[in-house]
N, CA, C and O atoms as a MOPAC input file, in Angstrom:
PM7 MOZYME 1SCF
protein

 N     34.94400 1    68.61300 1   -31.20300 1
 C     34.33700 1    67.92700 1   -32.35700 1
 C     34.20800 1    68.90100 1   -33.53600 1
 O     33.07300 1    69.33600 1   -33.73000 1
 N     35.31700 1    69.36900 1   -34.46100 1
 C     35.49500 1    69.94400 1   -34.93300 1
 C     35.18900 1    69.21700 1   -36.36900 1
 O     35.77400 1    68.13400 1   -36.36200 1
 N     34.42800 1    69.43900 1   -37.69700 1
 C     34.45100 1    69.18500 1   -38.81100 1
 C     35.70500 1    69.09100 1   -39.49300 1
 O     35.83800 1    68.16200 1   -40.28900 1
 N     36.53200 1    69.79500 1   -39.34000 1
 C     37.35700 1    70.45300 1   -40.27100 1
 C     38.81100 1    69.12800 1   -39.51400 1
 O     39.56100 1    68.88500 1   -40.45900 1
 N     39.04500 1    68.74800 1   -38.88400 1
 C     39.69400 1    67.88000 1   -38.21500 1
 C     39.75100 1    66.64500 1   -38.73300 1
 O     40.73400 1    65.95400 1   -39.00100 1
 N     37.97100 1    66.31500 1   -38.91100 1
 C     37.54500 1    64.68900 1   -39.35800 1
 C     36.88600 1    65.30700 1   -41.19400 1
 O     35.69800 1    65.26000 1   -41.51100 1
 N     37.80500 1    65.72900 1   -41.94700 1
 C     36.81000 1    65.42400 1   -43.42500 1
 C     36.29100 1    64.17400 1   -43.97400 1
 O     35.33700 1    64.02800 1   -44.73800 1
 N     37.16000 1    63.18900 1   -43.40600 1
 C     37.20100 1    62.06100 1   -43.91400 1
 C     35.81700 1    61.28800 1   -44.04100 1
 O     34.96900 1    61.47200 1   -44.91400 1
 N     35.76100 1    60.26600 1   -42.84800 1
 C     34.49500 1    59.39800 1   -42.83500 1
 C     32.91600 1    59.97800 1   -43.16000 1
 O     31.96300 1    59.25500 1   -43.45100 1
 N     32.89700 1    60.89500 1   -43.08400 1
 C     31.28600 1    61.02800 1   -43.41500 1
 C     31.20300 1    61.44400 1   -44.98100 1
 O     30.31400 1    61.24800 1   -45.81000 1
 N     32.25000 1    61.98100 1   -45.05800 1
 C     32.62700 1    62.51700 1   -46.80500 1
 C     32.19300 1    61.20100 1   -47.96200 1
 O     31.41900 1    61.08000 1   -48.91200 1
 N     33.71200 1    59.89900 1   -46.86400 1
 C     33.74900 1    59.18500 1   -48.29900 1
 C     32.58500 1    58.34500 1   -47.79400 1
 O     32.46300 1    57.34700 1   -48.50500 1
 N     31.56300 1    58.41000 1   -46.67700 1
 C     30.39300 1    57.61300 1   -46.60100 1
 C     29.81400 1    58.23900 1   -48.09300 1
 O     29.85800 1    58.00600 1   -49.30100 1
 N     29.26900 1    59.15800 1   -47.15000 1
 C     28.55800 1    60.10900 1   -48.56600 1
 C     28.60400 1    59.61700 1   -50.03400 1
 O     27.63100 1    59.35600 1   -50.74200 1
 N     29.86600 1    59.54300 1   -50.34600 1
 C     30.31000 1    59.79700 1   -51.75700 1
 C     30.21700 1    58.14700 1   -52.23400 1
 O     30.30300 1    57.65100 1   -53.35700 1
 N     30.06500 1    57.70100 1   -51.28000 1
 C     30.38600 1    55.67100 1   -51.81500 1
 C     28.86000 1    55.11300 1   -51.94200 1
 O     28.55000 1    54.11900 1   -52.59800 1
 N     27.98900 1    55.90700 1   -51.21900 1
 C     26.94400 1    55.65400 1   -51.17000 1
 C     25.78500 1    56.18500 1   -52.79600 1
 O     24.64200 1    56.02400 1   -53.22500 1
 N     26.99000 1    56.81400 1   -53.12900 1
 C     26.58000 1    56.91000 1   -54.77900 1
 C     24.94900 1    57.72700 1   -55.15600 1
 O     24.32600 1    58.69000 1   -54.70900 1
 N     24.72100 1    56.54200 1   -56.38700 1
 C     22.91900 1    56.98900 1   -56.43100 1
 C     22.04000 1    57.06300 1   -55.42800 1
 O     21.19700 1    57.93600 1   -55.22100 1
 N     22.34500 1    55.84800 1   -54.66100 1
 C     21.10200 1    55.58700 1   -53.33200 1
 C     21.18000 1    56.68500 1   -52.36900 1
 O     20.23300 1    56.61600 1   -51.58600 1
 N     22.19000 1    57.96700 1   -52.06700 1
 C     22.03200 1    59.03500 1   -51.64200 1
 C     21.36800 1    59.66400 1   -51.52600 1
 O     21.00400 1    59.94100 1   -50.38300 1
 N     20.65400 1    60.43900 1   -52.92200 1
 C     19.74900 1    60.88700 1   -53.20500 1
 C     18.26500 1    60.33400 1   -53.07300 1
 O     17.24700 1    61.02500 1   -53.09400 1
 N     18.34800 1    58.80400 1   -52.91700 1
 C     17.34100 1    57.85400 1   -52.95400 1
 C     16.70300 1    58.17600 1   -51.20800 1
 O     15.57000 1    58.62400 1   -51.03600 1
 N     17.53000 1    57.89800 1   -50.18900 1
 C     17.68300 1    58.34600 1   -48.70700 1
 C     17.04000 1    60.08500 1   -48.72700 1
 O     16.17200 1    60.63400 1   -48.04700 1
 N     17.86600 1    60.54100 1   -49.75800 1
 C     17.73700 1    61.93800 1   -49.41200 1
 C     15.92900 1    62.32100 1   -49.29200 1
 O     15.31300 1    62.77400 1   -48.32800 1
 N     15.40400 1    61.91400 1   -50.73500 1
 C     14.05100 1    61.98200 1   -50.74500 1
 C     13.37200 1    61.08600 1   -50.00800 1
 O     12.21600 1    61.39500 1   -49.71700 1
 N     13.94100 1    59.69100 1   -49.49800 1
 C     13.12500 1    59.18000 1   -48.35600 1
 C     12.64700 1    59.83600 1   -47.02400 1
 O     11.81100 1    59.59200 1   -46.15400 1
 N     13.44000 1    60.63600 1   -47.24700 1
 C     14.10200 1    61.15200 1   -45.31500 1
 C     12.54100 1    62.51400 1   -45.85100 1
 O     11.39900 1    62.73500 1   -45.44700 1
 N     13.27600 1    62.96200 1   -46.71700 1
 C     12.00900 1    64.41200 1   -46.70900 1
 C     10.60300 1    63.93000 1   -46.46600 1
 O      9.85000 1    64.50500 1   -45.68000 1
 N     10.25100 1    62.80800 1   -47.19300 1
 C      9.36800 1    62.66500 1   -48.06800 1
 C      8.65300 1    61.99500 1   -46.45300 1
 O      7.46000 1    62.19300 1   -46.22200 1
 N      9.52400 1    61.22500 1   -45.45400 1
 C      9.13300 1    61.28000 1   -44.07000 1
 C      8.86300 1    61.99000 1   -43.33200 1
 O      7.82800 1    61.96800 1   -42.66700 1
 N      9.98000 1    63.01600 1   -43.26100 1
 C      9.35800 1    64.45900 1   -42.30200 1
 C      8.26100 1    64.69400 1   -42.94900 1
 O      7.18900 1    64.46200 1   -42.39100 1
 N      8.28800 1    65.02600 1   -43.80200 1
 C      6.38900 1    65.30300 1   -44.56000 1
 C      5.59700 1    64.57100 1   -44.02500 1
 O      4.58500 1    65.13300 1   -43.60400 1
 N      5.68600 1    63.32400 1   -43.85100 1
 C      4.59500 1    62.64900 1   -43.67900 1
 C      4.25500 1    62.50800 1   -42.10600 1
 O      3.17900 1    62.11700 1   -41.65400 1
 N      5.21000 1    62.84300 1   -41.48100 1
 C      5.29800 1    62.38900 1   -39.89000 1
 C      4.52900 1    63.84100 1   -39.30900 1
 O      3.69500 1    63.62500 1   -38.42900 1
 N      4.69000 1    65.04900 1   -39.64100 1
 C      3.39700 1    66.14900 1   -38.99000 1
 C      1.75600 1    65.63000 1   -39.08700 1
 O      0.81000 1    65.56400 1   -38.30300 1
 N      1.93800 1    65.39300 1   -40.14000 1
 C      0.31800 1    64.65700 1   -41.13800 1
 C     -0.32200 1    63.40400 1   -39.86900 1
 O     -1.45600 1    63.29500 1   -39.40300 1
 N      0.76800 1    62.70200 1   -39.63500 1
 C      0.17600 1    61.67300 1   -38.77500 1
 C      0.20400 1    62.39600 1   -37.19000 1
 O     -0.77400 1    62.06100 1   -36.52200 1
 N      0.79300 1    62.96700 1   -36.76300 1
 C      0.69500 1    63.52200 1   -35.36800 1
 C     -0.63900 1    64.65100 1   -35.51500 1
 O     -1.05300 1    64.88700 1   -34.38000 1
 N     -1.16600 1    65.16000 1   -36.22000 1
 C     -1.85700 1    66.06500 1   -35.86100 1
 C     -3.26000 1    65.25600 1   -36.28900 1
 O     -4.29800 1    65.89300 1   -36.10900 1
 N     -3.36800 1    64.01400 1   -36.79500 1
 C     -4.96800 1    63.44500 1   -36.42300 1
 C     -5.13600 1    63.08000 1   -35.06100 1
 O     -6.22300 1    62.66100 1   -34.66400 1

C-alpha cells in the first residue's frame, strides 16, 4: 500500500471537494478539541 502507486483517488477527492475542505478541516480539529474536554468530566 504504497502512496506513490495510487496518487490518484484521494488527490482528486481532495481537490473536488473544493471550499468545504477546509470547512471539514476545521470541523475535524475543532472536534478533537472538544472530545478530551468531554472525556475528562
Amino acid at each position: 500500500m504504497s502512496p506513490q502507486k495510487t496518487p490518484g483517488p484521494w488527490r482528486a477527492a481532495w481537490r473536488g471537494m473544493g471550499h468545504w475542505r477546509w470547512l471539514w478541516l476545521v470541523l475535524l480539529l475543532l472536534w478533537l478539541g472538544f472530545l478530551p474536554a468531554e472525556f475528562s468530566k
